[in-house]
TORTI-257232 format. One record per residue: residue in one letter; x, y, z of N, C-alpha, C, O in turn. Coordinates in steps of 0.02 Angstrom, whole numbers, plus 50000, padded with zeros to 5 digits. Layout:
N
AXYZXYZXYZXYZ/...
***
This chain:
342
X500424994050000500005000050000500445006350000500885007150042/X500295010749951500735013349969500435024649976499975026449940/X500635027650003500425033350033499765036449987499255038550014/X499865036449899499535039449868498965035649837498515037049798/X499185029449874498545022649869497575024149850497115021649819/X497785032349912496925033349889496815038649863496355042649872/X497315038749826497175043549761496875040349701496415042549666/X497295033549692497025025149647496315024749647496075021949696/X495805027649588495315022749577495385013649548495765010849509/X494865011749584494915004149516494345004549479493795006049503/X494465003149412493715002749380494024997449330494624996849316/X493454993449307493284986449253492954990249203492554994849211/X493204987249141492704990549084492774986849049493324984249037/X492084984849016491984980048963491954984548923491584989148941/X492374985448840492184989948790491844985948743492184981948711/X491224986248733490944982348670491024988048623491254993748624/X490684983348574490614986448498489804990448501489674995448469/X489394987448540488624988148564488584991148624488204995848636/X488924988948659488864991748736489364992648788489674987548800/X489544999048827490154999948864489924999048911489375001748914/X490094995648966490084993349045490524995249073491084994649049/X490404998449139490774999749163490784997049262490214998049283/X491164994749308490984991249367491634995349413492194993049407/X491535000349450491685002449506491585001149590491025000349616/X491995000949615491514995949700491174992149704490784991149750/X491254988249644490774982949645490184982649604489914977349588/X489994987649589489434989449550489194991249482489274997349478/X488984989449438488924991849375488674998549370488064999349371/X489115004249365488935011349375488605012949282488095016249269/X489005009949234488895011949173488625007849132488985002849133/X488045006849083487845002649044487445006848993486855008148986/X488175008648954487775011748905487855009948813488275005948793/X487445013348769487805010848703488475013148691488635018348720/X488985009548646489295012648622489255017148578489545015648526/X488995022348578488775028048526488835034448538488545037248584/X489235037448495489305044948499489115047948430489195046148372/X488715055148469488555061048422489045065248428489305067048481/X489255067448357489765074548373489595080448314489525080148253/X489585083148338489395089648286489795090948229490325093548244/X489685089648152490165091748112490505099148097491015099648063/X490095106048131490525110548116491005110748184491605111248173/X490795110348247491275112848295491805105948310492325106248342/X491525099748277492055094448329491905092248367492235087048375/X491265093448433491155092748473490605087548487490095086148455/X490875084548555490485078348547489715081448574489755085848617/X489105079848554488455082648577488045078248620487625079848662/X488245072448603487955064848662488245060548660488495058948605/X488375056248723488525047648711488015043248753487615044848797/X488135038748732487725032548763487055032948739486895032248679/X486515034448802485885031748796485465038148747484925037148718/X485755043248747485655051248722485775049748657485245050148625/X486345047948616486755047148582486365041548533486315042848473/X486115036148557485625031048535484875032848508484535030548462/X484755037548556484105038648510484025044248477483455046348464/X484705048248454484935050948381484935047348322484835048948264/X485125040248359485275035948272484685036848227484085037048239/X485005037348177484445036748117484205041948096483995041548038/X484105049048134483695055048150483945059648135483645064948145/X484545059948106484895065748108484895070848062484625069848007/X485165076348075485165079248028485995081347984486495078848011/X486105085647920486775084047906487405087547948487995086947928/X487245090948002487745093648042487915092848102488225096648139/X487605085048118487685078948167487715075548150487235073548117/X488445070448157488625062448157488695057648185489165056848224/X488285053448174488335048248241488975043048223489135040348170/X489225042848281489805036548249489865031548322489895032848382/X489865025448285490025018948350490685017648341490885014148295/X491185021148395492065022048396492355012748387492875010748361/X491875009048414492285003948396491684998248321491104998648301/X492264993748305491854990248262492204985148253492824985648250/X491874979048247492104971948269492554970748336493084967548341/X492204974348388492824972548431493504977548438493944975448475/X493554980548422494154983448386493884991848399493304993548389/X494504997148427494405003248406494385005148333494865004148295/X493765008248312493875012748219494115018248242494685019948226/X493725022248283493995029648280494155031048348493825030648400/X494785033048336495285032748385494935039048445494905038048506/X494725045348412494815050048459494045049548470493885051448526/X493485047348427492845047148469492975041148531492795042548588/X493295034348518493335031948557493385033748637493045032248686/X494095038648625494305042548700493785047248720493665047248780/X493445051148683492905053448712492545051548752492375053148809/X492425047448712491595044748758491805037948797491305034448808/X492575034448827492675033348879493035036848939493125035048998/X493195042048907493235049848954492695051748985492755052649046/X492115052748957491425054148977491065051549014490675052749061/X491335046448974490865037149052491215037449108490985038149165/X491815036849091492225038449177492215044549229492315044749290/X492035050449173491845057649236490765055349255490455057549304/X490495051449210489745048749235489785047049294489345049049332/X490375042549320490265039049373490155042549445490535046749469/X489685040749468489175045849525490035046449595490155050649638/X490325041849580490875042549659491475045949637491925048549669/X491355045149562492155050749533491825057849533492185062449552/X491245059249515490965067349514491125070849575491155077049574/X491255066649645491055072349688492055074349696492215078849735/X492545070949661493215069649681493175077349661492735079749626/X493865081849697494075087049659494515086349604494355089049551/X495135082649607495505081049566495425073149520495245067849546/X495585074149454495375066449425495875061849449496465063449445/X495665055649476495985051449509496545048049463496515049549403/X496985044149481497325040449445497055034449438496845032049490/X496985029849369496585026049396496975016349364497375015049318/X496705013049401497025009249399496425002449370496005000349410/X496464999049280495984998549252496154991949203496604991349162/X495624987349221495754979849194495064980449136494464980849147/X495504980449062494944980649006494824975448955495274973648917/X494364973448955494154967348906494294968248826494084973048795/X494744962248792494764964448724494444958048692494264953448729/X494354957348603494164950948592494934945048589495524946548593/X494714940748584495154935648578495884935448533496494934848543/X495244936548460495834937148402496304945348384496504947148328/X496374948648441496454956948427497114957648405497474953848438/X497384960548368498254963848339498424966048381498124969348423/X499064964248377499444971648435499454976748421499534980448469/X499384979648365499184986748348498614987948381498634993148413/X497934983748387497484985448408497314985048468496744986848484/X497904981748526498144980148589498204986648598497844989248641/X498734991248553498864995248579498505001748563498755007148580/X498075001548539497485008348523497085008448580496885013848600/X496915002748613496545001448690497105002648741496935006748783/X497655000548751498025003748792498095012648792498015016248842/X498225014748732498315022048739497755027748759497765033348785/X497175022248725496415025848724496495027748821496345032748853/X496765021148841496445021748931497115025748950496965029048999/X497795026948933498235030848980497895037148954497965041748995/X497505039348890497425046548894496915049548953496925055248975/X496565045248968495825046149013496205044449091495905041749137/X496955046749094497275046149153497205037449205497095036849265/X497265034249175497585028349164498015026249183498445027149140/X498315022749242499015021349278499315014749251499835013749220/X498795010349273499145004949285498495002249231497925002849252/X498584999649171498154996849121498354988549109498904986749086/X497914984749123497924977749103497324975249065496744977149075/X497474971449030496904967648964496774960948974497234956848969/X496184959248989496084950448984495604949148937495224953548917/X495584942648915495374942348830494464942548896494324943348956/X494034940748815493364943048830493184934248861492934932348914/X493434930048799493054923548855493334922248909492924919648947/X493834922748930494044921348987493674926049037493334923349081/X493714932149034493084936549083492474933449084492134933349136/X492284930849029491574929349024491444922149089491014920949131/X491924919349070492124913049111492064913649160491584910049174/X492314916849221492444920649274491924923949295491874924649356/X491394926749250490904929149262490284925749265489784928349290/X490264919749239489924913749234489714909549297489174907049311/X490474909749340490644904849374491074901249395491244899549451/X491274899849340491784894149307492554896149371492774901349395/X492714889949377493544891849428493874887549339493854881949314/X494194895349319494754893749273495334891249294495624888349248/X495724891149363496014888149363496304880549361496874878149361/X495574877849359495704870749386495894865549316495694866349258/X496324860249341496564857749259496014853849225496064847649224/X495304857749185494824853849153494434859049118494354865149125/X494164853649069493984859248999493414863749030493084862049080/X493334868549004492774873748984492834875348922493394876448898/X492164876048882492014878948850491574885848841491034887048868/X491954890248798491464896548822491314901448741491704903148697/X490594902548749490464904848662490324911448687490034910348740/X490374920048676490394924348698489934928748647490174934348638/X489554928048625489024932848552489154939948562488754942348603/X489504943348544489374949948574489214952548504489114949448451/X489234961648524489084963148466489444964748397489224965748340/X490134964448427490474964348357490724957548317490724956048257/X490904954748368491304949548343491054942548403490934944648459/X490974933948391490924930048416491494927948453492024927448422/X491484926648515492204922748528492104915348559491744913948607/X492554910248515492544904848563493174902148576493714902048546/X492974899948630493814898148667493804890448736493364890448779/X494224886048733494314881448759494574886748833494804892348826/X494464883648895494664886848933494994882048979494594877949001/X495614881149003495904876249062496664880049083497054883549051/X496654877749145497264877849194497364886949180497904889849179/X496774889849171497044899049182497074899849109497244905749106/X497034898549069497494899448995496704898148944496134895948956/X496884899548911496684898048831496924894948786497424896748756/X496434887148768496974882848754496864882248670497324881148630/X496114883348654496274883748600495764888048588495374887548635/X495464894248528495134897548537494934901148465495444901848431/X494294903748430494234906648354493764911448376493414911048425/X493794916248332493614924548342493264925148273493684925848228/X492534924948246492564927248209491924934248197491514934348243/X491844938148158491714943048151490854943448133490704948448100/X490264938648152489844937048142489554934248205489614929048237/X489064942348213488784942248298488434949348289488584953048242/X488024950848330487404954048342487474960448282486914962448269/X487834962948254487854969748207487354965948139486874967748104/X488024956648149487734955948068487044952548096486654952848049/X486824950448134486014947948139485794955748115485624956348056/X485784960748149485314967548125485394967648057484924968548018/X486004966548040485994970247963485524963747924485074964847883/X485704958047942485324952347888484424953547891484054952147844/X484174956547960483404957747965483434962947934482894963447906/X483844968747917483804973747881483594972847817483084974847790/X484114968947789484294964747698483544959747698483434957947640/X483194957947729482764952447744482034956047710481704954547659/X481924962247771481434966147761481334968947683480834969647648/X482024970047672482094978147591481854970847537481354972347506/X482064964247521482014957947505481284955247500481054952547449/X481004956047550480464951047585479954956147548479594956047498/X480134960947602479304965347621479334971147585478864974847600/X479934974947516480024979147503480124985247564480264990947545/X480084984547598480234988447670480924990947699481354986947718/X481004998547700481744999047706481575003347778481235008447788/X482024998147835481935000447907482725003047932483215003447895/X482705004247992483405009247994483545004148035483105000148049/X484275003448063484825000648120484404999348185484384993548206/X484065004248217483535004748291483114999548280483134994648317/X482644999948221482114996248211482214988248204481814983848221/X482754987548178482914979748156483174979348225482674977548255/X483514979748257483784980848335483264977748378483364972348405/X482684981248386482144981048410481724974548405481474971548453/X481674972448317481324966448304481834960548328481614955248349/X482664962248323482934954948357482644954148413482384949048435/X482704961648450482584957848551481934956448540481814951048568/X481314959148505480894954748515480724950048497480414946448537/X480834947748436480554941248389481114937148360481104932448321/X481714940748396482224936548356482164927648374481874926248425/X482374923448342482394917148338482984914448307483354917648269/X483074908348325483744906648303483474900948245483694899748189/X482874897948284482574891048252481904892348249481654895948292/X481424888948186481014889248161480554886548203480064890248208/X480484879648247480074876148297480134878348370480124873348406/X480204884548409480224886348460479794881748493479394877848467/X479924882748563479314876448617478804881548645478244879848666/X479114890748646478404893048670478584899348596479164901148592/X478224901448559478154905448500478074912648503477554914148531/X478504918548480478584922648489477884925948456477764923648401/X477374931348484476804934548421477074937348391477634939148407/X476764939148326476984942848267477124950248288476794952748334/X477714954548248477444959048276477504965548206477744963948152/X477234972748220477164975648179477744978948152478124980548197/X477934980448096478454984848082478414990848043478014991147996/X478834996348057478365004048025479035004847983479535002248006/X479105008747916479665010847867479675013047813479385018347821/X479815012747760479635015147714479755010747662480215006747656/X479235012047620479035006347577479445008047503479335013047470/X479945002747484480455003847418480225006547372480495011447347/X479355002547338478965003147299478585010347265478585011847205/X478285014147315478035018847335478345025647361478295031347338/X478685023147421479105026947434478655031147510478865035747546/X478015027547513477665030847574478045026847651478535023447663/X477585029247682477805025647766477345019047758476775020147739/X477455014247767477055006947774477385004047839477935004647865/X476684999647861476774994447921476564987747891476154986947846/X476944982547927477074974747891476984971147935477454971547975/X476604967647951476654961648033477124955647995477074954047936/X477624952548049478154951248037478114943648094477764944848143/X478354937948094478284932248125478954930648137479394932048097/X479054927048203479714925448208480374919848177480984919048182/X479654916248137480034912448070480274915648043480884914848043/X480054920348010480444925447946480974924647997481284919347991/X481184929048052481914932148086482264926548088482864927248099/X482014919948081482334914648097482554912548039483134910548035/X482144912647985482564908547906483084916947902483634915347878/X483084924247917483454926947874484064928247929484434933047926/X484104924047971484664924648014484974918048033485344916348078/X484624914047971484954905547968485794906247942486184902747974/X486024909847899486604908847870487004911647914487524908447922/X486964917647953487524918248010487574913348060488144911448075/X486954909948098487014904548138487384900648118487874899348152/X487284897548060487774894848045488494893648036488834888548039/X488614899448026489304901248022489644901848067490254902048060/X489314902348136489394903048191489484895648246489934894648287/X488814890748229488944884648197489434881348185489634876848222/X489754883148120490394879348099491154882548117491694880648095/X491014888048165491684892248203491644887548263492154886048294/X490874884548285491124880048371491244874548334491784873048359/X491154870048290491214867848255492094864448254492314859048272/X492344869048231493104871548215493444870348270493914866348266/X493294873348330493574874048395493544866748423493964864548463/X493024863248401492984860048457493594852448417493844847348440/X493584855748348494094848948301494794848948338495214844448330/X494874853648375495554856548382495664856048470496054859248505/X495304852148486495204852048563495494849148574495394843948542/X496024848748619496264841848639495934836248677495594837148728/X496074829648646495764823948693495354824548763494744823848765/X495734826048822495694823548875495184832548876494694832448914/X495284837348848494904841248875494144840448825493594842148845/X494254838248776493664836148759493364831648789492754832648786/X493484827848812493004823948868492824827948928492344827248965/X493274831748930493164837349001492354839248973491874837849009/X492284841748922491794846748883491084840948869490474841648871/X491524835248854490624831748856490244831848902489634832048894/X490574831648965490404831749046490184838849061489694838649098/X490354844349048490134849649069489784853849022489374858149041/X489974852548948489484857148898490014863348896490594864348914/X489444867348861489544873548838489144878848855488534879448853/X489634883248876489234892048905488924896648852489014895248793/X488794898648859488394902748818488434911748838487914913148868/X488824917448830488884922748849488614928648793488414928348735/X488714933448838488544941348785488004941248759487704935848758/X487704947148727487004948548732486614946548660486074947948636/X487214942248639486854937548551486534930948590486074927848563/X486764929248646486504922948665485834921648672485514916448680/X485654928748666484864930548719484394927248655483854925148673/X484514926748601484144926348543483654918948563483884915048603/X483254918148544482924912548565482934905248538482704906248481/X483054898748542483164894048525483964891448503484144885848485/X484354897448511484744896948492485294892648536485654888848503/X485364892748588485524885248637485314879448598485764876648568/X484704876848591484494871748590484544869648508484344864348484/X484814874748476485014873248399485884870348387486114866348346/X486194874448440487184873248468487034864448488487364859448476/X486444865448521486614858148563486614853348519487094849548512/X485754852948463485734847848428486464847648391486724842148385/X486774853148366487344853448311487944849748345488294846648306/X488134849548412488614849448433488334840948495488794837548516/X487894839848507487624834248534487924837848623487934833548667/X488054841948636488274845548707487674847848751487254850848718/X487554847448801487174852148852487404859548819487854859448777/X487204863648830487064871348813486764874448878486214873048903/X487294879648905487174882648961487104891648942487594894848921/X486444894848954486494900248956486594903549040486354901749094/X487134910049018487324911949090486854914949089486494916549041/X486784916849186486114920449202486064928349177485524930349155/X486624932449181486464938849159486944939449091487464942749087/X486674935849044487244934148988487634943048983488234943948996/X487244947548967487334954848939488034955248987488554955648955/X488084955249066488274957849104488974954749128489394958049159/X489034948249111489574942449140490024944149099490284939049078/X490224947849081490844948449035491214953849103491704952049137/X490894959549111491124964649156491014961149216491474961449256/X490414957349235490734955849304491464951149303491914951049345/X491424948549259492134942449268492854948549290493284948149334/X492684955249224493074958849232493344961049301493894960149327/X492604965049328492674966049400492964960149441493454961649476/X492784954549444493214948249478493924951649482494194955349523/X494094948749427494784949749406495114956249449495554955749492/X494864961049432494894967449469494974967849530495184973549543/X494894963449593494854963249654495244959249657495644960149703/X495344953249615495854945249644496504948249575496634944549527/X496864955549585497274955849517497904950249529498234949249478/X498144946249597498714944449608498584937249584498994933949552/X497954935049605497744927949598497734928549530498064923949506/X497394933649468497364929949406497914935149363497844936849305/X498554937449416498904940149362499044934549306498904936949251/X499204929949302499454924749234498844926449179498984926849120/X498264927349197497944929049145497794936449079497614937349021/X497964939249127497984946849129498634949549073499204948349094/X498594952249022499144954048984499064961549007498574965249015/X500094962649020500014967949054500204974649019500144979949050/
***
């Protein structure tokens, strides 16, 4: 411990591509979109998060909305720092500080990330006064946040849906034993109900709206055991060119979001060819987790399982277990330094 010790904030941050989390004292202080407005004549940022979100789509030409990261990955470097500058002065126990704390900050990246892109998340957090910065991949947080004791020598499996990018990863003895990242997870479900609708129903709906119809009607599989109702959709019609509404069933969301499942499919698929023996038997015995906020989609467990003949475990607060694992980590930093890239 040392004198200027409580000058040291700790904070956990999950950076999605969809959603920034943030866990201070224990608590999830921040849960917001990743989304920033910034004004094109002054530069200036005009909203982030939940403000910032229900700009999308609405704008006019001297406001831009931009989501700083994409697949996982920082795009734009300096909206990025913004608006995790912003989330960190949000936090209700840093507002009342006089001076900005130093802060001391364990951040989630995806699996498959560059070191270039290692290091665009490192710099993003020393600018937002940043001391001591460490990175642990996303399934392994997720893991941790699940439940799971990573240390012990036996398989886990862990599938992570987020919104940029999928991650799956073998998990034993602390480590990552074998693991595939690929880039097909909640952006491309919106965009395929997007392509589905303009296709289907001549209907051209914005980013929010297709958003909207996943959490409600999304489906993974065509035979659900309890059936989502139809529901309505408002947009503008290709044909015409007026505003039209379309009632919409959760089959449709389910045949036009068959080819990413799949692909997704043949990524656990992949992972699991590459497993070693003895932890693949680990994995028949315990199954597979299910994390991040693509999991939520419906049937979609019970579609992994038939494919994969595994139990299928959804975690309880899928959205949230990524940052709590973080936060774990965050309190036990000595116990899981081996995991932790520093």
């Amino acid at each position: 411990m040392g004198f200027f010790d409580f000058l040291t904030e700790e904070i956990a941050i999950d950076l999605g591509t969809a959603n920034t989390l943030i866990i201070h004292n224990d608590k999830v202080v921040v849960d917001s979109p990743s989304i920033v407005a910034r004004d094109r004549l002054s530069s200036k940022i005009i909203a982030v998060g939940k403000e910032a979100s229900l700009m999308q789509g609405k704008t006019h030409e001297n406001i831009k909305i931009i989501r700083p990261l994409k697949d996982g990955v920082i795009a734009d470097f300096d909206a990025s720092e913004q608006m995790i500058s912003l989330f960190i002065k949000n936090i209700p126990a840093l507002k009342k500080r006089l001076f900005a704390p130093a802060l001391r900050m364990v951040i989630c990246i995806p699996s498959g990330i560059t070191e270039v892109e290692m290091r665009a998340v490192k710099e993003s957090a020393e600018r937002v006064n940043g001391k001591e910065i460490y990175l642990i991949h996303e399934p392994m947080a997720a893991a941790i946040g699940i439940g799971v004791d990573i240390m012990e020598p036996k398989g886990n499996m862990i599938v992570d849906i987020g919104g940029g990018t999928t991650e799956i990863a073998v998990i034993a003895l602390g480590g990552i034993v074998c693991d595939k990242s690929i880039k097909v997870a909640g952006d491309v479900f919106t965009n395929d109900i997007i392509y589905y609708m303009r296709t289907q129903h001549n209907l051209y709906v914005g980013d929010r709206t297709a958003e909207r119809i996943k959490i409600q009607i999304g489906a993974a599989t065509e035979d659900l055991d309890v059936p989502s109702e139809d529901m309505s959709v408002q947009g503008r019609d290709l044909l015409t060119g007026k505003p039209k509404q379309v009632q919409i069933s959760y089959r449709e969301i389910a045949k036009s979001l068959d080819k990413s499942i799949l692909r997704i499919e043949d990524a656990v698929m992949e992972t699991l060819s590459k497993t070693p023996p003895e932890l693949a038997a680990d994995i028949y015995n315990t199954g597979m987790y299910l994390a991040g906020g693509g999991s939520m989609l419906r049937g979609l467990d019970k579609r992994l399982s038939q494919k994969t003949d595994l139990p299928v475990y959804i975690a309880e607060d899928p959205l949230r277990c990524v940052v709590r694992g973080t936060g774990i980590v965050l309190k036990n930093i000595i116990k899981y330094k081996n995991v932790l890239i520093k």
